[in-house]
N, CA, C and O atoms as a GROMACS GRO file, in nm:
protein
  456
    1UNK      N    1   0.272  -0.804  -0.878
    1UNK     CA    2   0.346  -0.749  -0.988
    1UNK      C    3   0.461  -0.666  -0.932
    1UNK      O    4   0.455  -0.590  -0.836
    2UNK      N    5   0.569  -0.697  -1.009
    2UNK     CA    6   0.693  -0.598  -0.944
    2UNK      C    7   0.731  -0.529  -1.060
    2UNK      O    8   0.711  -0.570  -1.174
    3UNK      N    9   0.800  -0.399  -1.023
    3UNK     CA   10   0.832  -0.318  -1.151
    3UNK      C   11   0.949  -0.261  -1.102
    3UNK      O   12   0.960  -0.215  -0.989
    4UNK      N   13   1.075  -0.264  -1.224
    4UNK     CA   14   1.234  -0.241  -1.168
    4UNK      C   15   1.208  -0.074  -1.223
    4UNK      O   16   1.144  -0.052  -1.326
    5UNK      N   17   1.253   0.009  -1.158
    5UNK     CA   18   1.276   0.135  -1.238
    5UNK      C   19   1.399   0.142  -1.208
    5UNK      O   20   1.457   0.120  -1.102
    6UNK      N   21   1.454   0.190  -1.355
    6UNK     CA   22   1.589   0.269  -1.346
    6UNK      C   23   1.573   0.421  -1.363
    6UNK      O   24   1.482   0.480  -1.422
    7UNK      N   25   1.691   0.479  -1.295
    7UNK     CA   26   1.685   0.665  -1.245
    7UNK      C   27   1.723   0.682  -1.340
    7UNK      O   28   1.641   0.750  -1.403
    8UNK      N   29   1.829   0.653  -1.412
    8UNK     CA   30   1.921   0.652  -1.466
    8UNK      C   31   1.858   0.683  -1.622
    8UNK      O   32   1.882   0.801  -1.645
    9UNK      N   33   1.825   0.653  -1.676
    9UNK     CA   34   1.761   0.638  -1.782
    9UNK      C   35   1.598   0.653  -1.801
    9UNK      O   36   1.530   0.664  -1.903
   10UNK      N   37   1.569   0.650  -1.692
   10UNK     CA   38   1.386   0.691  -1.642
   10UNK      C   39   1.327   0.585  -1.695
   10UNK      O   40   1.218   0.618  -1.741
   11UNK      N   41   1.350   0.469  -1.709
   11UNK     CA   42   1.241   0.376  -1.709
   11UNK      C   43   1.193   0.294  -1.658
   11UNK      O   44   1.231   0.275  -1.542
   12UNK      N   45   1.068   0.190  -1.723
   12UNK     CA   46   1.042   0.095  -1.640
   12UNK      C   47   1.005  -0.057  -1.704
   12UNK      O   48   0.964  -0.077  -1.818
   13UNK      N   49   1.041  -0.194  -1.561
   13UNK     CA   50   1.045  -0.264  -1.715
   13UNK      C   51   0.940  -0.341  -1.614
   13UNK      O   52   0.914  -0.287  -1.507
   14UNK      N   53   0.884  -0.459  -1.646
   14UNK     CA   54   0.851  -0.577  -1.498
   14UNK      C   55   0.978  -0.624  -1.472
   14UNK      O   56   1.063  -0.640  -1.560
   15UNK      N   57   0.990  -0.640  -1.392
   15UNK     CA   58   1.036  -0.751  -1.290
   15UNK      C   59   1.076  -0.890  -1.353
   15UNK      O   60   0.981  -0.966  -1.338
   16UNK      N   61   1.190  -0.956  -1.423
   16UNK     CA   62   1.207  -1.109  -1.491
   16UNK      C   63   1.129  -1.183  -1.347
   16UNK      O   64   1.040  -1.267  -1.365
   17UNK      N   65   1.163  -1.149  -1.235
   17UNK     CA   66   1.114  -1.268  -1.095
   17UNK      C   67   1.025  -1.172  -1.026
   17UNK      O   68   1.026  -1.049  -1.022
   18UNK      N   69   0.938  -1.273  -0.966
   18UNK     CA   70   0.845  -1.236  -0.867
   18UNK      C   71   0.844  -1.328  -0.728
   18UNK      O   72   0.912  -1.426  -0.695
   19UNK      N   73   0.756  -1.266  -0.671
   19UNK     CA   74   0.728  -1.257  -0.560
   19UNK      C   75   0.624  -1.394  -0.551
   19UNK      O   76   0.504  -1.368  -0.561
   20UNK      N   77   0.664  -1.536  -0.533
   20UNK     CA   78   0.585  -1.637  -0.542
   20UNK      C   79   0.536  -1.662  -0.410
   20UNK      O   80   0.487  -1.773  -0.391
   21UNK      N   81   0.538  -1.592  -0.326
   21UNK     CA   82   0.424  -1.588  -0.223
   21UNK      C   83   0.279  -1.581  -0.212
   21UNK      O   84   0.208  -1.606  -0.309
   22UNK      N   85   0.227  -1.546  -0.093
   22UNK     CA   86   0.102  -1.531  -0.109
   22UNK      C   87   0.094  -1.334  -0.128
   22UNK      O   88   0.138  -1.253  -0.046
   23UNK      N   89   0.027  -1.304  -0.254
   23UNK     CA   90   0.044  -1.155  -0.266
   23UNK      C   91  -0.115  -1.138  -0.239
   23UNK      O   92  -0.216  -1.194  -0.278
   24UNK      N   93  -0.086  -1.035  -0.156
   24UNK     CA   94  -0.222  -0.948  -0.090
   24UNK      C   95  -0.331  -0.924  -0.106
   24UNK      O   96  -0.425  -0.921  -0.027
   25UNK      N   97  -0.322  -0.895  -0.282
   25UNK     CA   98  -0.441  -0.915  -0.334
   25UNK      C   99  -0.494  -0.986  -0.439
   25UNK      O  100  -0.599  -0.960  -0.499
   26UNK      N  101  -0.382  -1.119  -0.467
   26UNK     CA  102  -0.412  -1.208  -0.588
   26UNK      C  103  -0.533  -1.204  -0.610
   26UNK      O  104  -0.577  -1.180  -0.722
   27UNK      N  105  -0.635  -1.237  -0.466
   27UNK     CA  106  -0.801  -1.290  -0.519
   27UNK      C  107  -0.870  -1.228  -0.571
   27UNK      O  108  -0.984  -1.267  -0.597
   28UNK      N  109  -0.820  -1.093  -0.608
   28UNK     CA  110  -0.923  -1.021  -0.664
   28UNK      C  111  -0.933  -1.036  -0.833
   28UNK      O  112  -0.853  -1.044  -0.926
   29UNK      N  113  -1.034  -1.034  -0.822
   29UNK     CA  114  -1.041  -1.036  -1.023
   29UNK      C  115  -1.122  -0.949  -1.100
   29UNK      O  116  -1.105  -0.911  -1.216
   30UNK      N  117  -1.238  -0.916  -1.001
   30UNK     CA  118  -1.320  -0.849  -1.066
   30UNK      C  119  -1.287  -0.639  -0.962
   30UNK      O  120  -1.221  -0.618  -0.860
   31UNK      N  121  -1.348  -0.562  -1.029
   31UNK     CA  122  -1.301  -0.419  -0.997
   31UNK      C  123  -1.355  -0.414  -0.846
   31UNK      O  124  -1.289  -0.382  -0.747
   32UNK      N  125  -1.484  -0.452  -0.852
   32UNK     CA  126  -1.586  -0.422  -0.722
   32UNK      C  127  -1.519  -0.507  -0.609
   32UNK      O  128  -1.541  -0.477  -0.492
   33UNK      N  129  -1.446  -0.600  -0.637
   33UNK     CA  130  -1.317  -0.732  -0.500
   33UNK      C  131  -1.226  -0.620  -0.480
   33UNK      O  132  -1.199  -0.583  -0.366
   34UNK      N  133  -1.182  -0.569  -0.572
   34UNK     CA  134  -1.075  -0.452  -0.542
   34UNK      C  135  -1.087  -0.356  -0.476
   34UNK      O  136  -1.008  -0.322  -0.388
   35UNK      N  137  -1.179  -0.301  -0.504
   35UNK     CA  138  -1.277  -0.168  -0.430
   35UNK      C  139  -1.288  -0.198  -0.265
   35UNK      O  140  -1.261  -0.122  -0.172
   36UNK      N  141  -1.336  -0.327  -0.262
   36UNK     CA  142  -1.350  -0.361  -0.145
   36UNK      C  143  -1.258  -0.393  -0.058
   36UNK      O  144  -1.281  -0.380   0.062
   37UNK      N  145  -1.160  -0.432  -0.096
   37UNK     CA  146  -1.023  -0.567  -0.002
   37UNK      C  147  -1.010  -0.425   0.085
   37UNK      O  148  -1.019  -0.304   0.065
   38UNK      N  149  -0.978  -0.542   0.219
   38UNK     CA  150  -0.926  -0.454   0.336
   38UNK      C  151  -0.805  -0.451   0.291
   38UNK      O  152  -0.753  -0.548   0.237
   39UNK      N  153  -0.726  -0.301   0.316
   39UNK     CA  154  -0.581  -0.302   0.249
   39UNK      C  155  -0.509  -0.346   0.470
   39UNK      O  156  -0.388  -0.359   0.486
   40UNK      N  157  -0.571  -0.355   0.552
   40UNK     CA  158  -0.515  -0.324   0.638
   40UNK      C  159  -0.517  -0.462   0.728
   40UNK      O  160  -0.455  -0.463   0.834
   41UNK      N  161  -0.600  -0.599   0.677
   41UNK     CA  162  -0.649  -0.656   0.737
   41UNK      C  163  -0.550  -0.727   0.748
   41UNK      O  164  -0.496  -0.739   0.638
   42UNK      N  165  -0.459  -0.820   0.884
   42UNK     CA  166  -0.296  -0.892   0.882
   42UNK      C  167  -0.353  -1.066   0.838
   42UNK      O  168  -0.429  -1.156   0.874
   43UNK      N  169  -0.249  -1.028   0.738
   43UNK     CA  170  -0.313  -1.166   0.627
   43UNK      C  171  -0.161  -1.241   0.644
   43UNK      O  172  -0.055  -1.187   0.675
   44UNK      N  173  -0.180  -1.344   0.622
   44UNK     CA  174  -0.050  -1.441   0.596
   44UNK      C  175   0.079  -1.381   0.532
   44UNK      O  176   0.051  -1.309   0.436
   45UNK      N  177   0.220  -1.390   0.559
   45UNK     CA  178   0.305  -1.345   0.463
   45UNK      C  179   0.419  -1.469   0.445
   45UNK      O  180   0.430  -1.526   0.553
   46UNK      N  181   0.494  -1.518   0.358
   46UNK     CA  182   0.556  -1.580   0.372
   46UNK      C  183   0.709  -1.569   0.409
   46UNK      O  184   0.763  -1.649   0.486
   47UNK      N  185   0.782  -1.450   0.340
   47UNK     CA  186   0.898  -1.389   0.336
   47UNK      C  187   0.865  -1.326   0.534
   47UNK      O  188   0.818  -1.213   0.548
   48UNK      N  189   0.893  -1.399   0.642
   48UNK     CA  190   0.887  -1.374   0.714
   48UNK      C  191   0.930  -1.372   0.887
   48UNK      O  192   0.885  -1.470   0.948
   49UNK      N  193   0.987  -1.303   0.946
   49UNK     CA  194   1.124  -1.307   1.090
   49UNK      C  195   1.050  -1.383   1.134
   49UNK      O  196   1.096  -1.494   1.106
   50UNK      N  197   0.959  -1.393   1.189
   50UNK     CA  198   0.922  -1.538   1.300
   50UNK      C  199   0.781  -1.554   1.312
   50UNK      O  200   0.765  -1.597   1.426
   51UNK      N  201   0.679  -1.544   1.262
   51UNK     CA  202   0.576  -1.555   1.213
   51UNK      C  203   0.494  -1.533   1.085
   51UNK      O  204   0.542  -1.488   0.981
   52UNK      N  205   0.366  -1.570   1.102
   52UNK     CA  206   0.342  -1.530   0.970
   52UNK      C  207   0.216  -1.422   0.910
   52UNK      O  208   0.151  -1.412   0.806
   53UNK      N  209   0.226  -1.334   1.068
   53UNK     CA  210   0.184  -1.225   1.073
   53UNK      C  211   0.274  -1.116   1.028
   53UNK      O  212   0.392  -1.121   1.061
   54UNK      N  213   0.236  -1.033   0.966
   54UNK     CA  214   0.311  -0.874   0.914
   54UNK      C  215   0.337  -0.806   1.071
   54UNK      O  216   0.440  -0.791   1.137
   55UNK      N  217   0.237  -0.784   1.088
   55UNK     CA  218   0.238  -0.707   1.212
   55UNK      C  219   0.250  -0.734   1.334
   55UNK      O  220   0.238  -0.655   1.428
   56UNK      N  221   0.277  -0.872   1.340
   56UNK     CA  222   0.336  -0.977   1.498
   56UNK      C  223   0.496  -0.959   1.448
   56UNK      O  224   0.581  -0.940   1.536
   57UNK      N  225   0.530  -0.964   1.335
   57UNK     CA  226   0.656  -0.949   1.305
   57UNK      C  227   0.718  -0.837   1.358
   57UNK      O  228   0.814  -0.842   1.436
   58UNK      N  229   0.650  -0.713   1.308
   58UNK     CA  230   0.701  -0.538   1.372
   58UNK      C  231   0.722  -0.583   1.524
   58UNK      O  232   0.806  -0.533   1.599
   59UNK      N  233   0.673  -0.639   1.542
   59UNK     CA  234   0.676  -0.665   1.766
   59UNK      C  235   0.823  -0.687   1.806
   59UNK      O  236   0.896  -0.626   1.885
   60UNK      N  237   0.848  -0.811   1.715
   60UNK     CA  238   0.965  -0.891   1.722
   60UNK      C  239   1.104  -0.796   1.723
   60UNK      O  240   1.201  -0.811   1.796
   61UNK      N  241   1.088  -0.719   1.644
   61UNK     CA  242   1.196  -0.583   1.613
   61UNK      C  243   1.214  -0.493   1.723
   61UNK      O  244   1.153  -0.387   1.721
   62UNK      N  245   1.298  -0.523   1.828
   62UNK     CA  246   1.345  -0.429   1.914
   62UNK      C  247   1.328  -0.281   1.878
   62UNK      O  248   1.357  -0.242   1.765
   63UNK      N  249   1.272  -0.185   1.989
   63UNK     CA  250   1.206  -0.050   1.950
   63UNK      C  251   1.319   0.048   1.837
   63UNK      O  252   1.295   0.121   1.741
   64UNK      N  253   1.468  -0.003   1.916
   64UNK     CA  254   1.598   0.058   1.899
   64UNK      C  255   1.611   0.030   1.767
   64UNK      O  256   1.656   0.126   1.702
   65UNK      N  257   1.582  -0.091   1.690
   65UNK     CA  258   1.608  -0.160   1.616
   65UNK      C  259   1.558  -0.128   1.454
   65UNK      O  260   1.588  -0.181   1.346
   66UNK      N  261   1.476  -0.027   1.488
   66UNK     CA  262   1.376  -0.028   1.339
   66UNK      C  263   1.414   0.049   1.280
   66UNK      O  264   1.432   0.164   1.320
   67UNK      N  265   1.448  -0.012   1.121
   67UNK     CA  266   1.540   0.102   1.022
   67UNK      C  267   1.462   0.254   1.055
   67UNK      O  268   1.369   0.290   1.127
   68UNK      N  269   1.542   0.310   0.973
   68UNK     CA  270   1.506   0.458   1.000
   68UNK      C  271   1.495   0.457   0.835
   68UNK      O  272   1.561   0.385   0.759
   69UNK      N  273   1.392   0.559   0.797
   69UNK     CA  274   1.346   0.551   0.629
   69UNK      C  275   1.300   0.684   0.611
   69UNK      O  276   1.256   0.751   0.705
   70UNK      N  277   1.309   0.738   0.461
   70UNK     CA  278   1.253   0.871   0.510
   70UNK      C  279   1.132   0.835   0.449
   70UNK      O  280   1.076   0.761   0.368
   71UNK      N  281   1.119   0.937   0.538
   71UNK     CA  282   0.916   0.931   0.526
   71UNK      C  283   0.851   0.966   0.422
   71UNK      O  284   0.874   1.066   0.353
   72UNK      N  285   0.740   0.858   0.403
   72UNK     CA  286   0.694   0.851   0.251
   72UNK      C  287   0.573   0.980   0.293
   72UNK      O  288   0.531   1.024   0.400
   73UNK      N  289   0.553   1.002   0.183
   73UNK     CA  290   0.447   1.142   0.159
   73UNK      C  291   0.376   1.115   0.066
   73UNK      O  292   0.411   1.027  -0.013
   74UNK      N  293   0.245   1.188   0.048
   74UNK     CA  294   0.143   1.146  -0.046
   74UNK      C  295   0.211   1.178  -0.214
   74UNK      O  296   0.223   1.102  -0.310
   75UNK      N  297   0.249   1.330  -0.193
   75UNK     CA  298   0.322   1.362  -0.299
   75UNK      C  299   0.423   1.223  -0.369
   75UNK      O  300   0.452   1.227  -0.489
   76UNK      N  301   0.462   1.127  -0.295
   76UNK     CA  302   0.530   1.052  -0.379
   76UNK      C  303   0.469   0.947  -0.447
   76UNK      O  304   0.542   0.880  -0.520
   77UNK      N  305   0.353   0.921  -0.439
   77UNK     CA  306   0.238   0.839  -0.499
   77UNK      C  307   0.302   0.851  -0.655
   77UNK      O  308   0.363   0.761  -0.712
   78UNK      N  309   0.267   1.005  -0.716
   78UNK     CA  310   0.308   1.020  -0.818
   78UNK      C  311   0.424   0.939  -0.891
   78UNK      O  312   0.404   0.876  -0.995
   79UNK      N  313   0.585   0.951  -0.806
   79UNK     CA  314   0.695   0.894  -0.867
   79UNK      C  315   0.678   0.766  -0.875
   79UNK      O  316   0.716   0.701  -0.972
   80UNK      N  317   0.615   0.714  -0.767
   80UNK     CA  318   0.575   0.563  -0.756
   80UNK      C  319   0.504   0.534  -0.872
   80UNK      O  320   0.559   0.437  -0.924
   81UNK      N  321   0.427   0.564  -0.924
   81UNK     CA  322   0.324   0.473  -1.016
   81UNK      C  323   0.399   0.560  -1.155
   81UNK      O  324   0.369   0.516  -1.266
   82UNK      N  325   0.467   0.646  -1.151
   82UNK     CA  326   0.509   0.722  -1.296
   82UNK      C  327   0.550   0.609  -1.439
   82UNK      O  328   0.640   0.525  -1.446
   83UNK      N  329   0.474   0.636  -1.511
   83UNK     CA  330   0.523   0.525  -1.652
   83UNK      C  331   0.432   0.406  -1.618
   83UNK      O  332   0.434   0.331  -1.716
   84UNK      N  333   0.356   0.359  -1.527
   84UNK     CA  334   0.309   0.193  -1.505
   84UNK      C  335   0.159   0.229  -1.585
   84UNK      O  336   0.121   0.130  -1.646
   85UNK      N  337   0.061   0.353  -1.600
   85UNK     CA  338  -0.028   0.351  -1.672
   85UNK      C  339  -0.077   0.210  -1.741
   85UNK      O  340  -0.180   0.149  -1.715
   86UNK      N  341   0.015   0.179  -1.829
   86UNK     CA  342   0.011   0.113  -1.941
   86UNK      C  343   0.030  -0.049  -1.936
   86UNK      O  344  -0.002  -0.132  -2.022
   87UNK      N  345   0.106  -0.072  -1.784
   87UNK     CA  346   0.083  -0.175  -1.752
   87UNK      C  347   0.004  -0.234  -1.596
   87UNK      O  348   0.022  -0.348  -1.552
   88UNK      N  349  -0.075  -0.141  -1.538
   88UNK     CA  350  -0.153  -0.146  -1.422
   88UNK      C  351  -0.292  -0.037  -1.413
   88UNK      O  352  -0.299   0.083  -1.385
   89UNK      N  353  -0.390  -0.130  -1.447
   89UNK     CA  354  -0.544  -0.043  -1.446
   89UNK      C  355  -0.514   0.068  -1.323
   89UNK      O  356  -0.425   0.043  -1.242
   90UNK      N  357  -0.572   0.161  -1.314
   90UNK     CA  358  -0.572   0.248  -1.224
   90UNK      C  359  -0.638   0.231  -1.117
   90UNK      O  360  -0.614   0.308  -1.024
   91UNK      N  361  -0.766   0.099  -1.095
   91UNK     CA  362  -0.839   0.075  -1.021
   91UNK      C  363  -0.714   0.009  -0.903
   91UNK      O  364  -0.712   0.034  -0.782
   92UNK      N  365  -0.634  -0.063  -0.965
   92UNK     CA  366  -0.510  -0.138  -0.902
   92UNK      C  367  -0.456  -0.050  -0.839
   92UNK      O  368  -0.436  -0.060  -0.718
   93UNK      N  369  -0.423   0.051  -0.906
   93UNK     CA  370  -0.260   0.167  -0.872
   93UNK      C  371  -0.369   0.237  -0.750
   93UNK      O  372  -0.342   0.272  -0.636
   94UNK      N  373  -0.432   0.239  -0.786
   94UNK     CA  374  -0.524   0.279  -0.609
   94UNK      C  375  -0.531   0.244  -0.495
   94UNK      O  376  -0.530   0.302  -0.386
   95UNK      N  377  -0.544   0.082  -0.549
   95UNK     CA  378  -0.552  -0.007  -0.407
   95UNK      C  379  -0.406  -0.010  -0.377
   95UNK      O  380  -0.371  -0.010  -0.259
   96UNK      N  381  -0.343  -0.012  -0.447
   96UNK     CA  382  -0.169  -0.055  -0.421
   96UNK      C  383  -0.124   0.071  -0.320
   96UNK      O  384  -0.050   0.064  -0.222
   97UNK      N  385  -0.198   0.196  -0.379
   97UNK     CA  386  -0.140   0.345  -0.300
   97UNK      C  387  -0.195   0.332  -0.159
   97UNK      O  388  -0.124   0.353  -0.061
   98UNK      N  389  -0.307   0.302  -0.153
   98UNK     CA  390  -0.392   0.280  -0.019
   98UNK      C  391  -0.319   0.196   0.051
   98UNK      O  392  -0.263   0.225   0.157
   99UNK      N  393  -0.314   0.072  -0.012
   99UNK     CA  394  -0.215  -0.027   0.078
   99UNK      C  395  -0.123   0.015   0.134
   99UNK      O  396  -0.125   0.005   0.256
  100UNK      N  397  -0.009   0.077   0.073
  100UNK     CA  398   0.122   0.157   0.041
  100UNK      C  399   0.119   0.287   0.178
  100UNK      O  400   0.188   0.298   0.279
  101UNK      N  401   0.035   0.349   0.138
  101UNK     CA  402  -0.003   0.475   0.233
  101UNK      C  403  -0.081   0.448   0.367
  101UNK      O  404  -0.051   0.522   0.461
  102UNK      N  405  -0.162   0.368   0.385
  102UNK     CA  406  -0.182   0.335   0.538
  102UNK      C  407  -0.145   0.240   0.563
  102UNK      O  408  -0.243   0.195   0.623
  103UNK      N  409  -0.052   0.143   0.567
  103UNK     CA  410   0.031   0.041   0.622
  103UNK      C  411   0.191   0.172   0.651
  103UNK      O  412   0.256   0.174   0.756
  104UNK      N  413   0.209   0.232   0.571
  104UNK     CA  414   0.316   0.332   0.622
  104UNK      C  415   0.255   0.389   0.761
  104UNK      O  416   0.305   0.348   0.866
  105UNK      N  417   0.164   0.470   0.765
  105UNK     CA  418   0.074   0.556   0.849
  105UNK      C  419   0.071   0.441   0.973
  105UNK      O  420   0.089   0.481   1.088
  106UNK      N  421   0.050   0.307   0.950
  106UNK     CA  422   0.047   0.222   1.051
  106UNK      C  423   0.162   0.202   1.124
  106UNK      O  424   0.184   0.216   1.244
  107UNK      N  425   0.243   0.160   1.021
  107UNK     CA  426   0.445   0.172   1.116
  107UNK      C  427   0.487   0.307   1.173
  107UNK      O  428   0.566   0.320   1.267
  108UNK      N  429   0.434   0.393   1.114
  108UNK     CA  430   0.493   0.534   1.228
  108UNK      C  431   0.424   0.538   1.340
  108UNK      O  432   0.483   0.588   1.436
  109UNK      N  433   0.265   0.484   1.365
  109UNK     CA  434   0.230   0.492   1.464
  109UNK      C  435   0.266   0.438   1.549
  109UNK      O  436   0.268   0.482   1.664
  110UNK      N  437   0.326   0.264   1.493
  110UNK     CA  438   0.366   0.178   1.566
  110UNK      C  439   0.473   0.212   1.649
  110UNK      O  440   0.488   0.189   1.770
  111UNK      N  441   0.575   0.292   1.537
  111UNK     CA  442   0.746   0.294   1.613
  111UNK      C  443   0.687   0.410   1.708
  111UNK      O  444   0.700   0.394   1.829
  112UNK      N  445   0.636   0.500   1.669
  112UNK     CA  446   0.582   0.617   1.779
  112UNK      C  447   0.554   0.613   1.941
  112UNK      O  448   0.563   0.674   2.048
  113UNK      N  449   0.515   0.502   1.879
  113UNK     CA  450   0.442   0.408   2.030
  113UNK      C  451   0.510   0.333   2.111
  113UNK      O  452   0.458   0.293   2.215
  114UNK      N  453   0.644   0.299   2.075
  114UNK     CA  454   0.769   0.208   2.166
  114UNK      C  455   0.872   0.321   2.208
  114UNK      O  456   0.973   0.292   2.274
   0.00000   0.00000   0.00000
């Protein structure tokens, strides 16, 4: 699921296009698949520099090379999910934050480390 927010006006709408890849956690359907999915485990991606690992990809990226972003914080969980209530169970907006928040925690360690 993708969701456009505008600043501008503070809202939020879906997304007209998506992401027809393989998404991370399509298979889940029931709450207790959700609960469970490894958010960390390197799964197939398609949108991808030269493999079709996530994290064989980060390799590929010269140390020099890796955008610079400012750093996400827990506190921004909040702005992130603000207004989606109504269109994403909360069991979701959990796994999505988890995903979200230690795959970040994973790239700083990574760039840390080159």
């Amino acid at each position: 699921m993708e969701v456009l927010r505008n600043n501008k006006t503070r809202t939020l709408k879906l997304a007209p296009l998506f992401d027809h890849g393989l998404s991370f956690i399509f298979q889940c359907h029931e709450e207790n698949e959700m609960i469970s999915f490894d958010v960390m485990q390197d799964r197939p991606v398609q949108c991808f520099v030269g493999s079709r690992s996530a994290m064989d990809n980060l390799k590929l990226i010269p140390a020099n090379q890796h955008p610079h972003l400012s750093r996400l914080q827990e506190k921004d969980k909040e702005s992130l999910f603000e207004g989606i209530d109504s269109v994403m169970p909360m069991v979701w907006q959990e796994k999505v934050w988890e995903m979200i928040w230690k795959r970040w925690q994973y790239y700083e360690s990574f760039c840390n480390q080159r």
